[in-house]
N, C-alpha and C positions, 0 to 999 in steps of 0.2 A: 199746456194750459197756463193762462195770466191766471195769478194769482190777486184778489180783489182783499182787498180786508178791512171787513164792515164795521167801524167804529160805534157804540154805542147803537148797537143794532134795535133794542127793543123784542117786540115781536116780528119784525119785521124782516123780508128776506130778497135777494137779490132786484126780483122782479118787482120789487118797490124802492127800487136806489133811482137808474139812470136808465133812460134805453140804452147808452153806450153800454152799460155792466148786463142787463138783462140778455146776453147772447151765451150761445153755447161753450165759447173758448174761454169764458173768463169763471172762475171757480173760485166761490167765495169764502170767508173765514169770518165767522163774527164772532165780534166780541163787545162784552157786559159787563160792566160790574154788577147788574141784576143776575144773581141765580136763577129766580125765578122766570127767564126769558128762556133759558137753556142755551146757553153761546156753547158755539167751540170752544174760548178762553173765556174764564171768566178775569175783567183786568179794569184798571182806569188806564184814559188815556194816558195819565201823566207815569204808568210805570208799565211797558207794556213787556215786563222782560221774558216774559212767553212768546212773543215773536221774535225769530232772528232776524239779526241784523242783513241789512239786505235782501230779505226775502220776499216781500211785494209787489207788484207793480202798479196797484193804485189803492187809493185809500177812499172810500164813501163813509161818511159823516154826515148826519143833519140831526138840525138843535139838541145838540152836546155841546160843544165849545162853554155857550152861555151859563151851561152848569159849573164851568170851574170858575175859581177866586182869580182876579187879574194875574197876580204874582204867578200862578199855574201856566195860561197861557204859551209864555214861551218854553215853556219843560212840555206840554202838552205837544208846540209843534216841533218844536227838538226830537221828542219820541218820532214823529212822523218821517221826519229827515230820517235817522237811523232806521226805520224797518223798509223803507223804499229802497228799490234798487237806484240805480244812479239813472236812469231815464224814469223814473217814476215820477205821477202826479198824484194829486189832492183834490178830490172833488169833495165840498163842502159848501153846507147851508146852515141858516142860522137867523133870527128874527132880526132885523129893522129897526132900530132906536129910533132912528131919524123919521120915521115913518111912524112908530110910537107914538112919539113926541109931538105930530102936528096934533092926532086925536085927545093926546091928554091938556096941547092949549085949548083945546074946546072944550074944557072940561067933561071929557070925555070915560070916563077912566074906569069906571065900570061898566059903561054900555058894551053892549055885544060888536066888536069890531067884524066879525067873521064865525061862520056855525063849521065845528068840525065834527068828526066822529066820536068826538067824550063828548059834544056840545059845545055850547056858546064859548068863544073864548074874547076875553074882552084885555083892551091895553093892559091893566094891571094883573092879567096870568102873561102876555107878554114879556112884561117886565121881571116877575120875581117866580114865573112859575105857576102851572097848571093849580089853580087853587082845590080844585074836587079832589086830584090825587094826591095835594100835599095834605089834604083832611084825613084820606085814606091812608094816610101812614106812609105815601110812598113821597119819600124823602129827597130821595133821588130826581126828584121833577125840579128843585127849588134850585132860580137863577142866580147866581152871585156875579156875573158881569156881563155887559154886550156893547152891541157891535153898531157904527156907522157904516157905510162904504168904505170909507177912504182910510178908515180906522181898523176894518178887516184885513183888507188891502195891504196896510201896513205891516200888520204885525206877520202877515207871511213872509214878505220882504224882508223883516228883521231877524226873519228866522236860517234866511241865508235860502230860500228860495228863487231861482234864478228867472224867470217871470210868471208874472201873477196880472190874469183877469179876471175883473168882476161884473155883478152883474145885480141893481138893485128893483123890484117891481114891489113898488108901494102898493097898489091895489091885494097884492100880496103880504104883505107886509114880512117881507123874507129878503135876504139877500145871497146869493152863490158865490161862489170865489173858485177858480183854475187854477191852480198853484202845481208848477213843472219845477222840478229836482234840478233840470239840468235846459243848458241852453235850447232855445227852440224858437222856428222862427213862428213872426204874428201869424203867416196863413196858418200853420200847424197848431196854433193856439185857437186859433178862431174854430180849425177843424173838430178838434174836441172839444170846442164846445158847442157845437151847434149837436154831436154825440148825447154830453152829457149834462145841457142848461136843459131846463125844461122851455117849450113854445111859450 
């Protein structure tokens, strides 16, 4: 069995990552620093020393990244580096600044940008954080940094990731990133991603 490990899982569980993850061969591991979700590990990204080193072969993430402080960032994908095996990837999501940014030149910034399942979510939960649950107490929603394309892009690069594809759909207002441990070529790249980008 591939070993998956679901970053800042939520309630959520495999068969809500990736169609590439939702198969039978890949056996997930999630992890929280909400108790209250019931993880496997309870951890932050930036100290994940309940996973061993080496022991993954892919990592699923979505919007987490935008909860830590920039400075975190690179200790964030540092941990990532270290719990993958040496052909491991990164499948990761995360909200749209650039794509933010056109709605709040329209002075947009509380209107409803998109209806999810808590409700309306408008630029300014975007930007700093689901506002109903950061009312509720839950703390853990509230953004301290985000992402462009080519600024996502970046910092996996920087992270000593050996390539990295991305993928932005504003109507979405979300952007995905393939981020491979180790050489690989573009059809191989492209192949997982058409796996685990969504249509």
């Amino acid at each position: 069995m591939k070993q998956l490990l679901h970053i800042g899982c939520g309630q959520k569980r495999k068969d809500q990552t990736t169609n590439g993850f939702n198969l039978p061969d890949w056996a997930e591991i999630r992890l929280d620093i909400d108790p209250a979700v019931e993880p496997d590990i309870i951890g932050s990204m930036i100290d994940m020393a309940e996973v061993e080193a080496e022991s993954v072969d892919a990592i699923f993430s979505s919007h987490n990244l935008e909860h830590l402080y920039p400075h975190e960032v690179p200790v964030a994908l540092s941990e990532f580096m270290r719990v993958l095996r040496s052909d491991g990837f990164v499948v990761l999501t995360c909200p749209d600044l650039k794509a933010v940014a056109a709605l709040i030149a329209e002075d947009k910034l509380i209107e409803p940008a998109y209806n999810s399942p808590a409700g309306p979510v408008a630029p300014l939960d975007i930007l700093y954080g689901h506002r109903a649950s950061l009312a509720r107490g839950n703390l853990f929603m509230a953004h301290h940094c985000g992402f462009t394309q080519k600024v996502l892009a970046g910092v996996f690069r920087s992270a000593g990731f050996q390539i990295v594809i991305s993928r932005a759909r504003p109507k979405r207002f979300d952007l995905w990133v393939l981020a491979s441990k180790s050489a690989r070529t573009e059809a191989e790249m492209r192949s997982l991603a058409e796996l685990h980008f969504p249509r």
